[in-house]
N, C-alpha and C positions, 0 to 999 in steps of 0.2 A: 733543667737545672734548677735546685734551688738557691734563691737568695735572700737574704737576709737585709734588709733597711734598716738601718738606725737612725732616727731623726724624724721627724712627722714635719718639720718645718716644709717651705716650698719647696727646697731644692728636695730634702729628702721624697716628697709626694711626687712631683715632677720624674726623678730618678725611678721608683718605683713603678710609675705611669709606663716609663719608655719603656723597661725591662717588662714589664707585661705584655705589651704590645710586641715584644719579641719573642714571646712565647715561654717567659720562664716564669717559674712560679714561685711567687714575690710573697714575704710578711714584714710590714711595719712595725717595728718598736722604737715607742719611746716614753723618754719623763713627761715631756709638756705635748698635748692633745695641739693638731693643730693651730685652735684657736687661743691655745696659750700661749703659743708659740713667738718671737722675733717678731715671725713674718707677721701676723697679726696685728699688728701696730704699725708695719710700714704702710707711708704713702704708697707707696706701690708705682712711681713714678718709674717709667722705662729711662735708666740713666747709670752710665758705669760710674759708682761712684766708689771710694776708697777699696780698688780691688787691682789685682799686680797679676801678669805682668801685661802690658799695653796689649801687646799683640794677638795675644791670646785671648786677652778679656774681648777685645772687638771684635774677634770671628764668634767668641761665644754669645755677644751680645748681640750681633745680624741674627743667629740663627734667631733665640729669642724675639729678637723684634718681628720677625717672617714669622712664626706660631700667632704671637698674641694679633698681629695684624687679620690674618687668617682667621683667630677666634673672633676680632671684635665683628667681623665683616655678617652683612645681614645672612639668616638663616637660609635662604633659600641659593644661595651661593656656596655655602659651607659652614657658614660662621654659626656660634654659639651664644645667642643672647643670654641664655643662663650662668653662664661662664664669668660674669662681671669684669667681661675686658672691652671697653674703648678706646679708639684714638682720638686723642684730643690734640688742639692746636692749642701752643704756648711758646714763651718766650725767656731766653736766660739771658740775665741783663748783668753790666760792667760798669765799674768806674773808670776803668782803663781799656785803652784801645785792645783789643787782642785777636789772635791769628785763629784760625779755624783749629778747630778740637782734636784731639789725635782721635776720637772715635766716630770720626764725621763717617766714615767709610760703612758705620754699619745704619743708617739711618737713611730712609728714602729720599731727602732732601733737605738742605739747611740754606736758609736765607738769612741775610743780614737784613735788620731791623732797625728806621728810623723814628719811630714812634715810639717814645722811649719815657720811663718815669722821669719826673724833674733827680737829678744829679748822677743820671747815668748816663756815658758817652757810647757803649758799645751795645751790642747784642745781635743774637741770632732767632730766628722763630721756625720749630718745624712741627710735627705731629709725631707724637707717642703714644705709644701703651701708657693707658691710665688701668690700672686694675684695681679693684673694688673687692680686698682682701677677705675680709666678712663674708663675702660671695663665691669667692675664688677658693677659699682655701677648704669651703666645705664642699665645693664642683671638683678639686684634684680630689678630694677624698673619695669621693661619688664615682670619679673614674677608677679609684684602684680596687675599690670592692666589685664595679661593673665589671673588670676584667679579673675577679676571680681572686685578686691582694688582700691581705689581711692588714687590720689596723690595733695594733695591743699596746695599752700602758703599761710598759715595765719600768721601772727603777734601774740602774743597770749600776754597776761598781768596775765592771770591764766588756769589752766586747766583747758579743756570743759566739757560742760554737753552734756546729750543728748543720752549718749550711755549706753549700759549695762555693759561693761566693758569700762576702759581706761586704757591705756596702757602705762606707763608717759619714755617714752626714748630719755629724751628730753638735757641728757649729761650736761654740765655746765649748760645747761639754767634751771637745776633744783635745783639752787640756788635760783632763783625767782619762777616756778611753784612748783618745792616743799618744799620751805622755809627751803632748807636744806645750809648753808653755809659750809658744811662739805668736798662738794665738791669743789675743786679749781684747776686753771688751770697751767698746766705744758708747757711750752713752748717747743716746737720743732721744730729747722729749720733744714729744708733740701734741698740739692742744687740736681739739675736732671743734667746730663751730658749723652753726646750722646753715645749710644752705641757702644766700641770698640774691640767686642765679648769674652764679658765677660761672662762666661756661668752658673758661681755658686756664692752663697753669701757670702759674709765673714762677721763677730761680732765680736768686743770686746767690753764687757758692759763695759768697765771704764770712756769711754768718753761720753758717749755713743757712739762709734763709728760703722755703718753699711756700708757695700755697697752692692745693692739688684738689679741683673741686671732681665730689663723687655725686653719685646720684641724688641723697638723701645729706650729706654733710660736705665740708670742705675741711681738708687737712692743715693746718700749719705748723712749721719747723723752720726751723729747731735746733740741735745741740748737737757737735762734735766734741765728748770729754774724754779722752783714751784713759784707760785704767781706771775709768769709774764705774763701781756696777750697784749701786743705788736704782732699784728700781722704782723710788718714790717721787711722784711728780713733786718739783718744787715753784711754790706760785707766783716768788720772784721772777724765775725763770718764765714762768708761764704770761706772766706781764710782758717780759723784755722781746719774748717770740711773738707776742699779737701786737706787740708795736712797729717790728719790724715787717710783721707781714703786711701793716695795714700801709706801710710804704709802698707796695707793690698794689695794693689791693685795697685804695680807700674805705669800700663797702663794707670791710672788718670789724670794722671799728661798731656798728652798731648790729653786730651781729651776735647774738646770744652764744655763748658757750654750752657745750652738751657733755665735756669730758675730759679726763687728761688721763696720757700714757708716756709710758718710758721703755724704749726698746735697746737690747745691747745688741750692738751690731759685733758679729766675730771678726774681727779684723787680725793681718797675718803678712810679712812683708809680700807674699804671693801667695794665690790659692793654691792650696795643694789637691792635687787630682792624677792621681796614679795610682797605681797596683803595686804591692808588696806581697808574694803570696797568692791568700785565696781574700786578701782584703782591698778593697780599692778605696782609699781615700776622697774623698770627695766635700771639703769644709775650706774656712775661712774667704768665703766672700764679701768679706765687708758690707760697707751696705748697698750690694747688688745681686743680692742674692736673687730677686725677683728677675731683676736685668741677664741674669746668666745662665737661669734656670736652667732653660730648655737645651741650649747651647751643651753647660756641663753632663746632662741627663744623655746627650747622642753619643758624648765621647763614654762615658759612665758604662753604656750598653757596649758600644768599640773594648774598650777594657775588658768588660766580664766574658766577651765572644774569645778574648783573647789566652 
């Protein structure tokens, strides 16, 4: 069977991946090359974050967490060091007491944590998928040409024809291919600072506030703006995020800046993921698109067999 990709983001490459390995014959198109892509700016942190509905997103995000666990693990066991997936130990911290996570269930283990920054009273610590974007997204690529996919830059004005299925993961731009306005974009900046061996992550959702050390830089964020899509870093901003994170992360503070970025997250009251036809849906994950990836990509394959 053929199929059609629309989207070069993760989940589109992820989607692509599966449907290969199931023996159909896959071509990518899209506007932004992966590395221009969303996903190319995300910390890449394993975490469901602004994606609907609960229940769903947490079976989609076990599976997810089971792949990248599986990739980060040493070569000689399975795992793929080229892949740029580790697990790292970190910690999401509170100003208020609070109850275990509704997506505790897809995560190997969650502790509560008393070691805690000066004016926080809660928190939990467990190990996640840290993916190393830059690395990953040119390794999904590496897999869909390995298994025979094709990867083309098209402009597109609507969805294609041509194929036995299509496969529509085409994120915001599926306000225009799929006339859904439902979907809108969340702005997210995040400033990269050098790495000052920083070895685990730190979270506080109020700011949103992260720091996600990678191998060569450390991530920080950043901005929750709905309905803004300004992709130009602003340096106010980029001040008020390395203040916040050097809360979490003393070391910040005398750490050299290397860059800034602005990602729009496709955010949607719920992802949509179903079949219309010969078209399967597959967009608006807010920003878990990495966390759902693999998850959405088995159901993805489920749909198209169907």
């Amino acid at each position: 069977m053929r199929v059609i990709v629309v989207g070069a983001g993760v989940v589109g490459l992820t989607c692509a991946v599966r449907l290969l390995e199931g023996g159909h014959r896959v071509d990518v198109v899209a506007r932004d090359l992966p590395l221009e892509t969303t996903s190319a700016v995300a910390a890449a942190l394993w975490y469901p974050y602004r994606a609907l509905p609960r229940d769903k997103v947490t079976g989609w995000s076990r599976t997810s967490y089971a792949v990248f666990d599986a990739l980060a693990a040493p070569r000689d066991v399975g795992g793929d060091p080229e892949s740029g997936v580790r697990m790292v130990l970190g910690t999401e911290v509170f100003t208020t007491a609070q109850a275990d996570p509704w997506w505790a269930a897809a995560v190997a283990g969650l502790d509560r944590e008393t070691s805690l920054p000066r004016g926080y009273v809660d928190g939990w610590t467990f190990a996640t998928p840290v993916v190393d974007m830059p690395v990953y997204l040119p390794w999904l690529a590496g897999r869909v040409a390995e298994l025979g996919g094709t990867l083309t830059r098209l402009n597109l004005r609507a969805l294609p024809e041509g194929a036995d299925v299509l496969v529509n993961c085409s994120g915001l731009g599926a306000r225009l291919l799929g006339a859904d306005r439902s979907v809108v974009p969340v702005r997210g900046q995040v400033v990269y600072v050098e790495q000052v061996g920083l070895d685990r992550w730190w979270l506080d959702g109020e700011g949103p506030t992260y720091v996600v050390p990678r191998g060569r830089d450390i991530v920080v964020g950043g901005t929750d703006e709905e309905g803004e899509w300004s992709r130009t870093p602003d340096p106010e901003t980029a001040r008020e995020i390395l203040d916040r994170g050097a809360r979490l992360v003393p070391e910040l503070r005398r750490a050299r800046v290397l860059r800034h970025k602005v990602g729009l997250r496709p955010v949607r009251p719920a992802v949509r993921l179903e079949r219309e036809g010969d078209v399967i849906h597959c967009y608006g994950h807010g920003g878990a698109g990495v966390t759902l990836s693999w998850g959405v990509a088995d159901e993805v394959v489920s749909l198209a067999a169907g």
